[in-house]
N, C-alpha and C positions, 0 to 999 in steps of 0.2 A: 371063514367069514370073520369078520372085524366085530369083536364085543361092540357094545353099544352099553354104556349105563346110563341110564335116568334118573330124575332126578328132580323134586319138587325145589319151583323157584322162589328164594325169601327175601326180604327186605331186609337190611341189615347196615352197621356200618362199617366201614374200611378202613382196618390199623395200619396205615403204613409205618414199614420198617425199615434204616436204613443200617447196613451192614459193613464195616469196613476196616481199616488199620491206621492207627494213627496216633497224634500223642498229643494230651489235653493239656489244654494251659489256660489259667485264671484269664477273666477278663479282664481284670485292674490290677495291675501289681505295684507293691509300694514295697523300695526301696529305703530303706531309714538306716542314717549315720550320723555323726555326730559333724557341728558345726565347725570345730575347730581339733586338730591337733592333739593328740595327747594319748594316753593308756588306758585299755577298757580295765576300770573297775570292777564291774559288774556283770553279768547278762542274766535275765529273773527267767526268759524265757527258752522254749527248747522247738524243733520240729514236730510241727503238729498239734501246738499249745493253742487256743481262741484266745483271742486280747479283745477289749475293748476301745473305745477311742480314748485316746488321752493317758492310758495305762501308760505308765515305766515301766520299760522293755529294757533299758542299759543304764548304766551311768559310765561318766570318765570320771578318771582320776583327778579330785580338783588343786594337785601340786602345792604350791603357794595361796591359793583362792581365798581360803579362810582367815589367812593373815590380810589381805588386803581389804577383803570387807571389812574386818576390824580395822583396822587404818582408816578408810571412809568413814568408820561409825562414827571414831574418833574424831574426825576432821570437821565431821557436824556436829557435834556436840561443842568443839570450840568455835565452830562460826555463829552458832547459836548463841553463845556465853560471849562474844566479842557484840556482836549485835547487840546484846541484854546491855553490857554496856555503854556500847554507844546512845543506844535508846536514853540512860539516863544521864550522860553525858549533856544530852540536846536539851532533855527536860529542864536541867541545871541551868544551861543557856537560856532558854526563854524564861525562865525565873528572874536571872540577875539583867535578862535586855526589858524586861516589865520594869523591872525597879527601878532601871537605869533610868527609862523612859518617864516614868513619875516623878521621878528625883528630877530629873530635865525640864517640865513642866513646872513643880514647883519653885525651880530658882529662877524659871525665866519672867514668873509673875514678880520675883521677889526683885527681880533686877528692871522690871518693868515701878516699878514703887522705888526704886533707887535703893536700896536696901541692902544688895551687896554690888560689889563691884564688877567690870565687863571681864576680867581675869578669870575670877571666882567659876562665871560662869561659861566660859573656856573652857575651864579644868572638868566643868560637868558634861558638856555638850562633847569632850574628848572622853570622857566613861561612858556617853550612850554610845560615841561610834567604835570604841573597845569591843562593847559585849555585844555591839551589831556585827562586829565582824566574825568575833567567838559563838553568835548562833550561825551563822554562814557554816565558817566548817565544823561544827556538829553536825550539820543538816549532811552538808557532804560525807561526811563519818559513817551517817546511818544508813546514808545509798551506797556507799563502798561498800559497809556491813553488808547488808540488803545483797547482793552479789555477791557477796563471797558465800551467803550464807545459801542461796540458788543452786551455785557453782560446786557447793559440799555435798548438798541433795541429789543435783547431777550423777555426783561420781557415785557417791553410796548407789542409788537407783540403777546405774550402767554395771557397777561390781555385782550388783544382786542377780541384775539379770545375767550376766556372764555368769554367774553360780547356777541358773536356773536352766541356760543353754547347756550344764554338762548332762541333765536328764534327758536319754533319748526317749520319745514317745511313740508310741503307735497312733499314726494317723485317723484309724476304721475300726470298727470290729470289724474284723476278722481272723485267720488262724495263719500262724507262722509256718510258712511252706520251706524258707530253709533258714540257718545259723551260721554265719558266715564268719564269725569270730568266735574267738574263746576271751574269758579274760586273763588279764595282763597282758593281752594285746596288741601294742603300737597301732592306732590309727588316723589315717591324715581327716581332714575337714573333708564328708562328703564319701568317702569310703564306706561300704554297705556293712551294716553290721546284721542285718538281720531281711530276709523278705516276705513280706505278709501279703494276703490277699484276701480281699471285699468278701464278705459274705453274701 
């Protein structure tokens, strides 16, 4: 005869379980390299490290870099000091186009009284349009200046950031699943130096 067991029925709930073979992988993964060309200086991290977002995970070597920010720093500093004196340059000009312009005034009343003669004031009416022409290009001076002095800040600002592109960063927190470089490395723009994934 066939056992039979019994058996009080209960309420309960149901763990499902699913069992099988297979191989896990992150669901976000971030790839980080550097943006241009050059030799890893550095790498702070290793397999299996947590980084945060915005951590420095590498640097490149910045070869020449620091020379030429200094060169930009330079170059603003003289666009600044060329400007400074164009600034006073103009000021000079509308100084001596005021006087001029006074000075023109009062000869024209003094030749309107007959006082001095129509030459005389020839001679004056050609020193107002002198120093009308000498504030002219002052004026152009200071907006040449003006540009060059944009034009300094430019490059300074573009070299900086070129120094600031050699820090590779971690996109996330999360933890470094592999190390793809060593340093003194060679690597091109965009080649993986490291791979992280999302926590």
């Amino acid at each position: 005869p066939i056992r039979v067991q019994d058996t009080r029925v209960q309420v309960g709930d149901l763990q499902p379980q699913v069992f099988g073979i297979g191989t896990v992988e992150a669901r976000s993964l971030y790839t980080v390299g550097p943006t241009q060309a050059g030799r890893l200086a550095n790498l702070y991290v290793d397999q299996g490290d947590k980084v945060v977002a915005g951590q420095v995970i590498a640097e490149m070597e910045p070869v020449d870099l620091e020379g030429k920010v200094s060169s930009a720093r330079a170059g603003n500093q003289r666009a600044q000091s060329i400007m400074s004196v164009a600034v006073m340059q103009l000021r000079e000009a509308q100084s001596k186009h005021e006087l001029a312009q006074t000075k023109l005034q009062r000869y024209q009343e003094l030749f309107a009284n007959h006082a001095i003669s129509r030459d005389v004031l020839d001679g004056i009416e050609n020193d107002g349009k002198v120093t009308e022409a000498a504030l002219g290009a002052a004026s152009f001076s200071v907006q040449a200046a003006r540009f060059e002095v944009d034009k300094a800040i430019a490059d300074y600002q573009a070299v900086v950031k070129q120094r600031e592109n050699l820090k590779i960063i971690s996109p996330v927190d999360g933890v470094v699943i592999s190390r793809d470089m060593e340093a003194g490395n060679t690597v091109v723009a965009g080649q993986s130096v490291a791979k992280i994934t999302d926590m």
